[in-house]
Every structure is written in structure tokens, then in C-alpha cells.
N, CA, C and O atoms as a GROMACS GRO file, in nm:
protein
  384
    1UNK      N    1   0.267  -0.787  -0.251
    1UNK     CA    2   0.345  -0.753  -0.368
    1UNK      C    3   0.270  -0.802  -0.491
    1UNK      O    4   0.192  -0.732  -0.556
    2UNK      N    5   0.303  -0.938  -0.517
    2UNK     CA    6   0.196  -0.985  -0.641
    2UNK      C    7   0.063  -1.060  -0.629
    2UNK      O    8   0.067  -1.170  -0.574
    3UNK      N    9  -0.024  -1.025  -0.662
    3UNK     CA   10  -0.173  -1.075  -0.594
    3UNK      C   11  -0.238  -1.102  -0.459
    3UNK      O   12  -0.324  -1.182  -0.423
    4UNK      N   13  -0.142  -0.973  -0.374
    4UNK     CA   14  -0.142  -0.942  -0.232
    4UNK      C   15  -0.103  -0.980  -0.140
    4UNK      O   16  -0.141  -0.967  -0.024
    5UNK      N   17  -0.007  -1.043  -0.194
    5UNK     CA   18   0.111  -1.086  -0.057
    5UNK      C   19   0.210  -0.974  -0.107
    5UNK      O   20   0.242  -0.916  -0.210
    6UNK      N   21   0.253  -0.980   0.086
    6UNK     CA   22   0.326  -0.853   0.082
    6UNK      C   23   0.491  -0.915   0.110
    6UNK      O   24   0.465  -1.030   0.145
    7UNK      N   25   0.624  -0.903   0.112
    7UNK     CA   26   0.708  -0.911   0.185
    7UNK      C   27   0.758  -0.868   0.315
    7UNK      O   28   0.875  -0.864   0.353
    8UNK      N   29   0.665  -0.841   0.369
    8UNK     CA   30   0.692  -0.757   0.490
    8UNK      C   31   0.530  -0.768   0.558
    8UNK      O   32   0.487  -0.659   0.593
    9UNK      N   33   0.468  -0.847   0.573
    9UNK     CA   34   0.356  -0.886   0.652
    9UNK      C   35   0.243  -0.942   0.546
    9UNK      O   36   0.214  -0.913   0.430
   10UNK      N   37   0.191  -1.044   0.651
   10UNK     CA   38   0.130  -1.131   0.565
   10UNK      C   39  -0.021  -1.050   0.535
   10UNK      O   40  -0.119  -1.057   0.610
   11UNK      N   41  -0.017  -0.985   0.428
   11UNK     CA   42  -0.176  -0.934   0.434
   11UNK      C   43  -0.273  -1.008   0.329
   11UNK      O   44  -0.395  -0.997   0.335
   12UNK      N   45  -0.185  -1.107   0.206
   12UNK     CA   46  -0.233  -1.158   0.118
   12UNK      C   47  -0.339  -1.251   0.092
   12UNK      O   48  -0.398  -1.266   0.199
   13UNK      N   49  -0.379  -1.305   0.024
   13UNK     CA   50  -0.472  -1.453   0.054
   13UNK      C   51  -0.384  -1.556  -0.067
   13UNK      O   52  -0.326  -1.516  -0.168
   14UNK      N   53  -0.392  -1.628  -0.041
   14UNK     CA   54  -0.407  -1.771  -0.174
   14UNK      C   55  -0.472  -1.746  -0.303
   14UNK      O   56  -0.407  -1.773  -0.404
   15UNK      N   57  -0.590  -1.697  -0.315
   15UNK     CA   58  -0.673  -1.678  -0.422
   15UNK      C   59  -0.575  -1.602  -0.526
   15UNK      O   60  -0.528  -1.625  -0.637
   16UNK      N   61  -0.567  -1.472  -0.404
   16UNK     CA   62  -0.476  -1.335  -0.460
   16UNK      C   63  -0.342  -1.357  -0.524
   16UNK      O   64  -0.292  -1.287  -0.612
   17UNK      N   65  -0.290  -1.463  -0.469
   17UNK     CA   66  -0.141  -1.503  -0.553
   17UNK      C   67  -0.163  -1.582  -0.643
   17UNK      O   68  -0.106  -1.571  -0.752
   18UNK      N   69  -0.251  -1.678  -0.616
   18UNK     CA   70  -0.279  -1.760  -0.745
   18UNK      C   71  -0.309  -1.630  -0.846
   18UNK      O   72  -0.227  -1.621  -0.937
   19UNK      N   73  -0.409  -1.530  -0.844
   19UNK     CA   74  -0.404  -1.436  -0.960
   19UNK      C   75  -0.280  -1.405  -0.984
   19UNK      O   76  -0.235  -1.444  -1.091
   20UNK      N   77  -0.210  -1.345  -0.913
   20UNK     CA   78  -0.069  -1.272  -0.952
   20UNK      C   79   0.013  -1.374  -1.020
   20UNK      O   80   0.056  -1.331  -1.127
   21UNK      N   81   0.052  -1.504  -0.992
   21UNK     CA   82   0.097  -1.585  -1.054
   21UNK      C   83   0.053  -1.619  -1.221
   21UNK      O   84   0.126  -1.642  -1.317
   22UNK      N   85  -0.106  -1.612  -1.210
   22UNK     CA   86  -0.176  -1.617  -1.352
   22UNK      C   87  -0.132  -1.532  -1.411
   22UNK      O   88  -0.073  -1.578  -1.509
   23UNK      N   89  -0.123  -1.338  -1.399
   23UNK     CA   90  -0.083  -1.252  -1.461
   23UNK      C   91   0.064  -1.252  -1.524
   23UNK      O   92   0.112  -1.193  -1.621
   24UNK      N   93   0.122  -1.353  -1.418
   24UNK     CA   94   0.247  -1.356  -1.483
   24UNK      C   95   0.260  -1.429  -1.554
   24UNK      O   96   0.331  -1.382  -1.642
   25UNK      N   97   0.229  -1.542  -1.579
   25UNK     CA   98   0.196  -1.601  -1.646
   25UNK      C   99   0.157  -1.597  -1.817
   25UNK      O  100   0.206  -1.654  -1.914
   26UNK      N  101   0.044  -1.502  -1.800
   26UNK     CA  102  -0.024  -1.444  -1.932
   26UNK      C  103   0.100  -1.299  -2.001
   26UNK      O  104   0.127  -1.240  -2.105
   27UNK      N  105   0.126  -1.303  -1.908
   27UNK     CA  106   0.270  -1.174  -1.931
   27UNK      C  107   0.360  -1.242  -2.063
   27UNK      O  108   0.391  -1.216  -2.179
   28UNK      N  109   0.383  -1.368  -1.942
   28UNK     CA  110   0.528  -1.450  -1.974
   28UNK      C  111   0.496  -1.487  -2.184
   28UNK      O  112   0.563  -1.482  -2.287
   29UNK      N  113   0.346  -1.524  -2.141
   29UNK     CA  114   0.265  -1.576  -2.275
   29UNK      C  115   0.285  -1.440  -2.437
   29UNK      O  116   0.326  -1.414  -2.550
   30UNK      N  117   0.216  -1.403  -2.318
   30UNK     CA  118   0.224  -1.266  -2.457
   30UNK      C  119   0.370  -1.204  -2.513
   30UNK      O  120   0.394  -1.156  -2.624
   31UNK      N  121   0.452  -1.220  -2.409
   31UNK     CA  122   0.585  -1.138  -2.447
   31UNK      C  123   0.644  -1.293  -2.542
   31UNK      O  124   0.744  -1.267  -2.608
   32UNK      N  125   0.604  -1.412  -2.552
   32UNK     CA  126   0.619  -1.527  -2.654
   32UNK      C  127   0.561  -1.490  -2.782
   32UNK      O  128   0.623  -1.517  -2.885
   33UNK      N  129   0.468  -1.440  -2.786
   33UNK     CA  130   0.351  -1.407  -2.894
   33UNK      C  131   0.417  -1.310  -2.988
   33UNK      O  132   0.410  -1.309  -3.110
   34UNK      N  133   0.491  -1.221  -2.899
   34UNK     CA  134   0.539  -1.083  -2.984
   34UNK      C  135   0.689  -1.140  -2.994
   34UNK      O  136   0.778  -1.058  -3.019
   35UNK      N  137   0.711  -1.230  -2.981
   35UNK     CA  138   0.921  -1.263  -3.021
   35UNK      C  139   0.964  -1.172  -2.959
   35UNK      O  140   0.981  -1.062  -3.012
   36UNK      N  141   0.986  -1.190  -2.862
   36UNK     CA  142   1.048  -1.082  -2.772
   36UNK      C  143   1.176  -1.215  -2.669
   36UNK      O  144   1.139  -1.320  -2.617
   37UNK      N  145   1.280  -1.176  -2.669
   37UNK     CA  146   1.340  -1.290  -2.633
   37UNK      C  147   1.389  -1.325  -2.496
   37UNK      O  148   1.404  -1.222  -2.431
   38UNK      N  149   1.424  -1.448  -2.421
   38UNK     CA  150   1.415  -1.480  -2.319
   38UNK      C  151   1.447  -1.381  -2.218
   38UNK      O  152   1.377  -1.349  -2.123
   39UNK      N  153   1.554  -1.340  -2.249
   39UNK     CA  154   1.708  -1.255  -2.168
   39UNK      C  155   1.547  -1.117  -2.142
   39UNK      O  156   1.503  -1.084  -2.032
   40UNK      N  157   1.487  -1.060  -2.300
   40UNK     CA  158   1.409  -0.923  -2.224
   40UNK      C  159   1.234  -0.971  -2.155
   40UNK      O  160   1.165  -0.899  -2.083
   41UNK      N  161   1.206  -1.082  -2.194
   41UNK     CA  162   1.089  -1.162  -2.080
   41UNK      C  163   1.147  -1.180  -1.919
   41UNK      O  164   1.063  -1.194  -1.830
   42UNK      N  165   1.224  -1.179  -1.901
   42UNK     CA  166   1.308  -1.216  -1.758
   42UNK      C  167   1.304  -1.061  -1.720
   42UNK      O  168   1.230  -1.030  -1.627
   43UNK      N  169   1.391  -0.940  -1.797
   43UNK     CA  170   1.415  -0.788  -1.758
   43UNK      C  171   1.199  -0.747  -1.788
   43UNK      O  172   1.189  -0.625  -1.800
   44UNK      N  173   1.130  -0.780  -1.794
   44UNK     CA  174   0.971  -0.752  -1.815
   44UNK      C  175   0.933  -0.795  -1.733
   44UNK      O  176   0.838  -0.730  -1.688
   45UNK      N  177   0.967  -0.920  -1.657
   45UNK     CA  178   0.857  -0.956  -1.554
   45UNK      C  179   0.940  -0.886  -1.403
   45UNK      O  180   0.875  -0.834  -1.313
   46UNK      N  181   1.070  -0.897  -1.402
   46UNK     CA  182   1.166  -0.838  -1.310
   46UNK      C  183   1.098  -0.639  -1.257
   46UNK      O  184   1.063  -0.589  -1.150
   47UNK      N  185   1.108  -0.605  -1.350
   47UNK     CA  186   1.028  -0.489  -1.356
   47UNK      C  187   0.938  -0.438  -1.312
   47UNK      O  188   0.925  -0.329  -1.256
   48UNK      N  189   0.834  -0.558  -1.350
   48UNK     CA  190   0.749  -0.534  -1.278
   48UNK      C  191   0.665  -0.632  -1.159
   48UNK      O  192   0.554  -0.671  -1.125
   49UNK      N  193   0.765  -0.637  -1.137
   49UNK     CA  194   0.787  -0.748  -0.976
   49UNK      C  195   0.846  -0.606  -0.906
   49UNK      O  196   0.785  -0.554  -0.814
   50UNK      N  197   0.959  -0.555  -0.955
   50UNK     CA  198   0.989  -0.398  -0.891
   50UNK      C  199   0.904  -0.355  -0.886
   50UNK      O  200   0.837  -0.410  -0.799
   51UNK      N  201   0.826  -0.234  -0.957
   51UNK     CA  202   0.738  -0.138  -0.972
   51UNK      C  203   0.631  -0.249  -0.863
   51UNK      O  204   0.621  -0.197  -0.752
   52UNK      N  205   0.582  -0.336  -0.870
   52UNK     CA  206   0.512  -0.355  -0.778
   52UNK      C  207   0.549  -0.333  -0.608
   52UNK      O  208   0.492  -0.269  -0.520
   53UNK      N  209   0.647  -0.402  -0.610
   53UNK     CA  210   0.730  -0.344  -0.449
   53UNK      C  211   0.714  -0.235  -0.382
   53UNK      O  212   0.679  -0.206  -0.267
   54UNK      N  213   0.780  -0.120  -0.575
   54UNK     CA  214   0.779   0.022  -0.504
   54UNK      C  215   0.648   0.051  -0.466
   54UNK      O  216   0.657   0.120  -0.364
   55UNK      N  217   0.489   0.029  -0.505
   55UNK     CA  218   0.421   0.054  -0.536
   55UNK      C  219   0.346   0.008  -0.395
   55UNK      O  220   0.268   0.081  -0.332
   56UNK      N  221   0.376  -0.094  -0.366
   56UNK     CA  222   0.379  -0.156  -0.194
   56UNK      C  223   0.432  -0.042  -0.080
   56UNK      O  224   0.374   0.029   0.001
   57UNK      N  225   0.546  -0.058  -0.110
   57UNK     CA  226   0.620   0.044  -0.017
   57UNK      C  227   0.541   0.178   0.008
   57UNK      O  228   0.529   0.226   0.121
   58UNK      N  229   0.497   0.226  -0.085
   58UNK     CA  230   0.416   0.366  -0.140
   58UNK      C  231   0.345   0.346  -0.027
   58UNK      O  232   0.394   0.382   0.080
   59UNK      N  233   0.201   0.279  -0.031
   59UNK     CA  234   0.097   0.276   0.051
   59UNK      C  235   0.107   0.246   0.147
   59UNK      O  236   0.020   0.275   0.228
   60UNK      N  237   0.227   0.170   0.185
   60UNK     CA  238   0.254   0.143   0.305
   60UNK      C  239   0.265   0.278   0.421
   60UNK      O  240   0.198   0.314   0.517
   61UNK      N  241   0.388   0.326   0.352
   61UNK     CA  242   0.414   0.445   0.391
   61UNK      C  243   0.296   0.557   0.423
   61UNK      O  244   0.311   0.628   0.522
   62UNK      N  245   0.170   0.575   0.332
   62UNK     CA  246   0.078   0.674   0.281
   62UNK      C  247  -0.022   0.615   0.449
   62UNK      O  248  -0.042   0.672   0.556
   63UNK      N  249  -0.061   0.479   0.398
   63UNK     CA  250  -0.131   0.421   0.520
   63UNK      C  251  -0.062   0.503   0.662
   63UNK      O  252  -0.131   0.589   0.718
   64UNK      N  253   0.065   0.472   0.710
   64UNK     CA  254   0.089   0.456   0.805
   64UNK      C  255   0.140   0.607   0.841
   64UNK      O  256   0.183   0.633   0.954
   65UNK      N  257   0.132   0.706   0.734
   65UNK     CA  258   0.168   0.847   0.801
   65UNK      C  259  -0.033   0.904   0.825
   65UNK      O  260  -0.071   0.992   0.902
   66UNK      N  261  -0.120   0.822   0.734
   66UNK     CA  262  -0.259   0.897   0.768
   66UNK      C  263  -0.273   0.820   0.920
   66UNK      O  264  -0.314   0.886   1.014
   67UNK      N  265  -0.247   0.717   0.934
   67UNK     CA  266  -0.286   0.669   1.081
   67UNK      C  267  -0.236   0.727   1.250
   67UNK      O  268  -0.276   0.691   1.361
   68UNK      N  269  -0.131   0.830   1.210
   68UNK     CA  270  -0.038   0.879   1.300
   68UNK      C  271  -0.110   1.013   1.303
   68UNK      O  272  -0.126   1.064   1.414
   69UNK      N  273  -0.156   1.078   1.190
   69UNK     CA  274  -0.210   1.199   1.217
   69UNK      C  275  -0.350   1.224   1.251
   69UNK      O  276  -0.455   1.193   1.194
   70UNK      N  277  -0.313   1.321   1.411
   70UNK     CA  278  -0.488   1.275   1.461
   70UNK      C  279  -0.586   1.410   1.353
   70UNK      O  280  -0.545   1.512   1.296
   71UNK      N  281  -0.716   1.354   1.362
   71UNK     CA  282  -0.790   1.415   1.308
   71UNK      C  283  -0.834   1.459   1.289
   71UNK      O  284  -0.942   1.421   1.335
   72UNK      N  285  -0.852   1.579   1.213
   72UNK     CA  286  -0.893   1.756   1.230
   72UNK      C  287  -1.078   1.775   1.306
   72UNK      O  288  -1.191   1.741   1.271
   73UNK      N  289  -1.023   1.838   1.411
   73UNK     CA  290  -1.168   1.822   1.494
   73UNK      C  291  -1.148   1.724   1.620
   73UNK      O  292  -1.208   1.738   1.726
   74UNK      N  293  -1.067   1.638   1.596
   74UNK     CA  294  -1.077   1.527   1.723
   74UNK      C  295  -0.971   1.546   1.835
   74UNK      O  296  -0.874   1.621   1.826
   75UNK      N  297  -1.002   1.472   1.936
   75UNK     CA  298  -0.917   1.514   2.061
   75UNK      C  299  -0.813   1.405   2.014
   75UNK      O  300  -0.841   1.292   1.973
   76UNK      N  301  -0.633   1.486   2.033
   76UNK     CA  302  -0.572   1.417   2.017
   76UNK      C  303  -0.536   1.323   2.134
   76UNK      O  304  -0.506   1.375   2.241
   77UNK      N  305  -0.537   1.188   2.122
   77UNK     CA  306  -0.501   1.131   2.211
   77UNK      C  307  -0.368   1.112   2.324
   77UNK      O  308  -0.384   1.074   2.440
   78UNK      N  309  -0.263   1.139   2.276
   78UNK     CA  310  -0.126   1.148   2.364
   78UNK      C  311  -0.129   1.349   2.444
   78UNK      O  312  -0.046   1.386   2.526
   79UNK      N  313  -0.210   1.413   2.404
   79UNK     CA  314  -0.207   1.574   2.484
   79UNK      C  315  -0.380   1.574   2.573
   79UNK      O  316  -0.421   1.632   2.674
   80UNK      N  317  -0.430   1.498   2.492
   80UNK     CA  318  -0.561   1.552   2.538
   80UNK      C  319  -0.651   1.679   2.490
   80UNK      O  320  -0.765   1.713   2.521
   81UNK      N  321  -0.557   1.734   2.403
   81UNK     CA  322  -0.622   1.858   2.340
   81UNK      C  323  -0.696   1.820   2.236
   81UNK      O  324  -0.726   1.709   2.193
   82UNK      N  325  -0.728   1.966   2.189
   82UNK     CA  326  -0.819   1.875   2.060
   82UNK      C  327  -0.728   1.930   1.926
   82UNK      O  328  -0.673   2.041   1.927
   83UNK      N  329  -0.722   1.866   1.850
   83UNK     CA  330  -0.677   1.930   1.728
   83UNK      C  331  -0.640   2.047   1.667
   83UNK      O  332  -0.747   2.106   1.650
   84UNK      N  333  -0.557   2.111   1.628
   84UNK     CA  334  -0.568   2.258   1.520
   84UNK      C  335  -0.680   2.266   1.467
   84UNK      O  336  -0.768   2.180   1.473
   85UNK      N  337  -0.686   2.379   1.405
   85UNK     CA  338  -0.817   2.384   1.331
   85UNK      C  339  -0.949   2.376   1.370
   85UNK      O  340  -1.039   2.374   1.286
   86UNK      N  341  -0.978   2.371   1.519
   86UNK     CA  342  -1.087   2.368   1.588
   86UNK      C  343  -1.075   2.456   1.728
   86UNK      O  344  -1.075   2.410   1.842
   87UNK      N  345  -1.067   2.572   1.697
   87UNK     CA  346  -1.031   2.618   1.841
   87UNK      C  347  -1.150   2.685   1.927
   87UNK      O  348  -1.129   2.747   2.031
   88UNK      N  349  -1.291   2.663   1.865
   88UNK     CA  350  -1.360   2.690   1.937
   88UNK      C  351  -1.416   2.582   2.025
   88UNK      O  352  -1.474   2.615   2.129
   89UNK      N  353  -1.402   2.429   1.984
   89UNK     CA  354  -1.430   2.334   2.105
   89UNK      C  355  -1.323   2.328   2.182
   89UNK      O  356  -1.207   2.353   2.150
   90UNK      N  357  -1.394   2.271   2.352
   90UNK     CA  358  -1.337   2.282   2.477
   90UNK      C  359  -1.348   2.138   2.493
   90UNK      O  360  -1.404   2.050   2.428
   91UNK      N  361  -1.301   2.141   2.566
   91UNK     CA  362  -1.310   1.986   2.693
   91UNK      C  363  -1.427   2.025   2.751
   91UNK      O  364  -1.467   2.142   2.755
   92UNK      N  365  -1.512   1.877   2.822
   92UNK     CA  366  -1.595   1.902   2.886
   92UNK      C  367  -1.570   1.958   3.051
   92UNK      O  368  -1.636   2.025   3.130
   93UNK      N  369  -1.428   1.886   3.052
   93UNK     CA  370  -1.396   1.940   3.182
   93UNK      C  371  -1.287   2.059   3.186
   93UNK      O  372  -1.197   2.075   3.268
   94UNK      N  373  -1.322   2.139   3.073
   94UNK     CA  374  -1.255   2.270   3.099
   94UNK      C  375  -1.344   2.400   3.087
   94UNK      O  376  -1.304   2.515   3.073
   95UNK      N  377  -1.483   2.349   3.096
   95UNK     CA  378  -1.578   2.398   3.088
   95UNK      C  379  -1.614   2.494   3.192
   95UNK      O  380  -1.641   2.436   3.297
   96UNK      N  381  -1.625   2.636   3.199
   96UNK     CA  382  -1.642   2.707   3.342
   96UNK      C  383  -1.800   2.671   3.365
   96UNK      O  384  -1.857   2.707   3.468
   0.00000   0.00000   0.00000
């Protein structure tokens, strides 16, 4: 989620949150700079603590529907056939 930790599996490092923490940080700073007041610094960083989530969720999803679909040309593994889109390769053992 923020500097690559995820809520839903640990893929992050230390380094990576220490950044995300810094960004918020420098967020928290700047939205001081411009008088912008507590109540809309809280709805600014909230936000985008969301948009990051959704933004998680996204690839998650994107990752895990390209990993399910086998690959144009290759033998799919659960039929044994080979893919759409390739119908002139055979199996070796369907070979007359």
C-alpha cells in the first residue's frame, strides 16, 4: 500500500515504508506551508492512503488474471492442448 507494504501479503520491505512514511510526511509538511487546516490535512492524506489501496487492488487483480491465462502459442497446461491462435502446431505425440 504505502512504500510497498501491502495489506493483504507481505510483499514490502522496511526501506519501502520508511519512504512511504517520509512522503507522508513531506505531504503532512506542505499542506502546513499552504494553511490548509487540520480537519482537510487528515481528508488529504486519508485519500490518498485510499487511492493507494485502490491502486493495490488494481494490480493485484491485473497480475493475477495475466497469470491464469495460458499463453498464446503455448500448451495449456490443465487440457494439454495448445492454445487458440495456433492451430497449426501439434503435439509431438499426435504426430502421424
Amino acid at each position: 500500500m504505502i512504500g510497498g507494504s501491502s495489506l493483504f501479503g507481505g510483499q514490502g520491505t522496511i526501506g519501502g515504508t520508511l519512504i512511504g512514511a517520509f512522503l507522508m510526511g513531506v505531504i503532512r509538511d506542505g499542506a502546513v506551508l499552504l494553511n490548509i487546516t487540520q480537519y482537510y490535512q487528515e481528508v488529504v492524506i486519508g485519500v490518498i492512503i485510499w487511492v493507494a489501496v485502490y491502486w493495490d487492488q488494481l494490480r493485484r487483480r491485473r497480475l493475477a488474471a495475466a497469470s491464469e491465462e495460458p499463453r498464446r502459442g503455448g500448451e495449456d497446461a490443465q487440457t494439454g492442448r495448445f492454445a487458440r491462435g495456433d492451430p497449426e502446431r501439434v503435439r509431438s505425440d499426435q504426430r502421424a
